[in-house]
Structures are given as C-alpha cells and as structure tokens.
N, C-alpha and C positions, 0 to 999 in steps of 0.2 A: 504494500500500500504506500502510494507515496502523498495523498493528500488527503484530509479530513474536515468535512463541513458540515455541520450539526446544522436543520432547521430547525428556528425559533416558536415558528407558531403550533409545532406537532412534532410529538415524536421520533422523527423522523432524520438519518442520517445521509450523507452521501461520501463514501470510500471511494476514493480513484488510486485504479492499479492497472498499471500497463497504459492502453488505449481506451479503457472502460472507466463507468462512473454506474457504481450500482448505489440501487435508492433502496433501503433498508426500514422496515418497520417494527419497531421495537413492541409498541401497543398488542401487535398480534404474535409475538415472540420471535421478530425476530427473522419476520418472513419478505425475501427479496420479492417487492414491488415491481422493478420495473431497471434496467441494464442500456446505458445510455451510450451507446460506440459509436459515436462518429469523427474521432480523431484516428489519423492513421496512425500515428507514434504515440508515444507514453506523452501522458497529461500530467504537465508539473507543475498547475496551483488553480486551485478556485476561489469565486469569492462570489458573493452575493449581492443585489444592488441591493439601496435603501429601504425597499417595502419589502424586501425576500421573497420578490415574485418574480425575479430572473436568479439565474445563476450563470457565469461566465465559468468558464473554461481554457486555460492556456495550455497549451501542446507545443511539441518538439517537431511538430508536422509547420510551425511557423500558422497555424491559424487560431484565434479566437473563438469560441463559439457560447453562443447565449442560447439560454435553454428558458423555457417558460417553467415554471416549479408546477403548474395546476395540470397540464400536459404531456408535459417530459420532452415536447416536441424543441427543432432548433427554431428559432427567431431571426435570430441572426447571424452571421458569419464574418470575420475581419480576417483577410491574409497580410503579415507580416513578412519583411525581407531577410529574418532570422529565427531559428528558433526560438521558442518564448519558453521564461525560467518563471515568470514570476506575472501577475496579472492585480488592480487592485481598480476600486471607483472611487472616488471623493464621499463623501455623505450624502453630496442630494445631488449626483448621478451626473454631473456635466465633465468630470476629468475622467478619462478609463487611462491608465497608466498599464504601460506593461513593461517585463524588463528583459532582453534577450542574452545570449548567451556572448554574444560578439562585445556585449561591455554597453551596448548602447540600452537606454530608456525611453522609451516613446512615450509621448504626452497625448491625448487627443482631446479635444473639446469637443461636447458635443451641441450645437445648436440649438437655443432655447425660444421655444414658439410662445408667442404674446400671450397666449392663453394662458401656459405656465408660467411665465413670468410674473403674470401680474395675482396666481393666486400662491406665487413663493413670496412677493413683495406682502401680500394680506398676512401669511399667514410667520410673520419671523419674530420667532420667539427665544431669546436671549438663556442658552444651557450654559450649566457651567460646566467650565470645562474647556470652555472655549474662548479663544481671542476678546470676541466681543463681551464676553463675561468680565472678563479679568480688566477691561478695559474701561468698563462701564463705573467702578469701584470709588473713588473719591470723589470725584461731583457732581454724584447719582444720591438721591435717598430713594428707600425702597418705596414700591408704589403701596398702593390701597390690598393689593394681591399677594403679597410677600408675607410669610409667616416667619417669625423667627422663635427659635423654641431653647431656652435655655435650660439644661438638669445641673444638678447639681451636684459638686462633687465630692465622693467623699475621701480622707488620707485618712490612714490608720499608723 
C-alpha cells in the first residue's frame, strides 16, 4: 500500500497499491465496495477537495485523475510532463498543486465563475488558524457572536 485516505462523512477508506485505489467498508466488516484502476503505473498520493466529494489521484503514469466519491466514476483527467510524487488542493479548491519527480512543482489555478465568487465573498468566515485570524487580533474587539469561556484553575 502506498497511500491512505480515510472519508470523513462514513466509514469508509481508500488504500492505493500498485495502479489501484480500493474503496473499503468498515460498517459492513470490512467489505470491498468498489476497485478504482484507471492509472497505468503505481498511484503515489491522494487527496480530497474541500467538500470530500472529489478525490484526486496522482500516478507515475504522469496523469491526475478526479474521481466523484458518490460514483467512483473519473470526472476529470490532467496529463503532466513528469511523473507525479505528490498531489495537494488549497482549502477552497482554486490551487491543485502537484509535485513531480524531475524536482519540478506545478501550481495551477483554477478559474473562479461569478456565481462562486460572489457566494465565497457572502459566505467568509474568519477560522482560526488562519492568517486572517491571527491578523484580525489587536484592533479587533470580539463581535456580539464570540463566546469566551474562562475555567478555572486549579495548582496543588
């Protein structure tokens, strides 16, 4: 096995070994669902978009592939000019990053249509954890929405 990716919303695992990605079901003990081959060479890394309704695929076959998680079917397909080692997406799915073996990194953007735009612009909510948290910090007071919760402690 050379990569492992647990789904969030169920039970459910996916092992890649060799050219294959099998979908594993724990709930029913354990019983292979469904065997996902469409890379010719060994698959060296997965990763999941943001809602965990795709899953990406990197192969030594130099191609990407996007799977729909509800299907198992491909979506999409990217051929690279190198083997690919390593595969990753930003959080909210506009950078896919992959890394090859040649030493190079590929960046790609993916184009964001007004419709998405303007319900990322509605909908941005400040995590921490992040830039704009840490950034927010001295002259910011918390809003009307902010709980802050103090225990107390004890030393013995």
């Amino acid at each position: 096995m050379r990569c492992l990716k647990i789904y969030i919303y169920a039970p459910i695992f996916f092992p890649a070994g060799q050219n294959v990605v099998n979908v594993w079901d724990l709930l029913s003990g354990g019983r292979l669902v469904h065997s996902l081959s469409n890379h010719q060479k060994t698959i060296t890394d997965m990763c999941f978009d943001s809602t965990h309704s795709r899953l990406l695929t990197a192969s030594l076959d130099q191609h990407i592939k996007v799977y729909n998680v509800t299907d198992y079917k491909v979506t999409h397909s990217m051929k690279y000019p190198a083997p690919l080692l390593s595969v990753a997406l930003s959080p909210d799915d506009t950078y896919l990053v992959a890394g090859m073996n040649t030493g190079l990194l590929s960046i790609r953007r993916r184009i964001v249509h007004s419709a998405e735009q303007i319900h990322q612009r509605s909908s941005k909510v400040v995590h921490g954890g992040t830039f704009r948290y840490y950034m927010r910090g001295q002259g910011k007071r918390a809003s009307q929405v902010c709980f802050f919760f103090f225990f107390p402690l004890a030393f013995s």
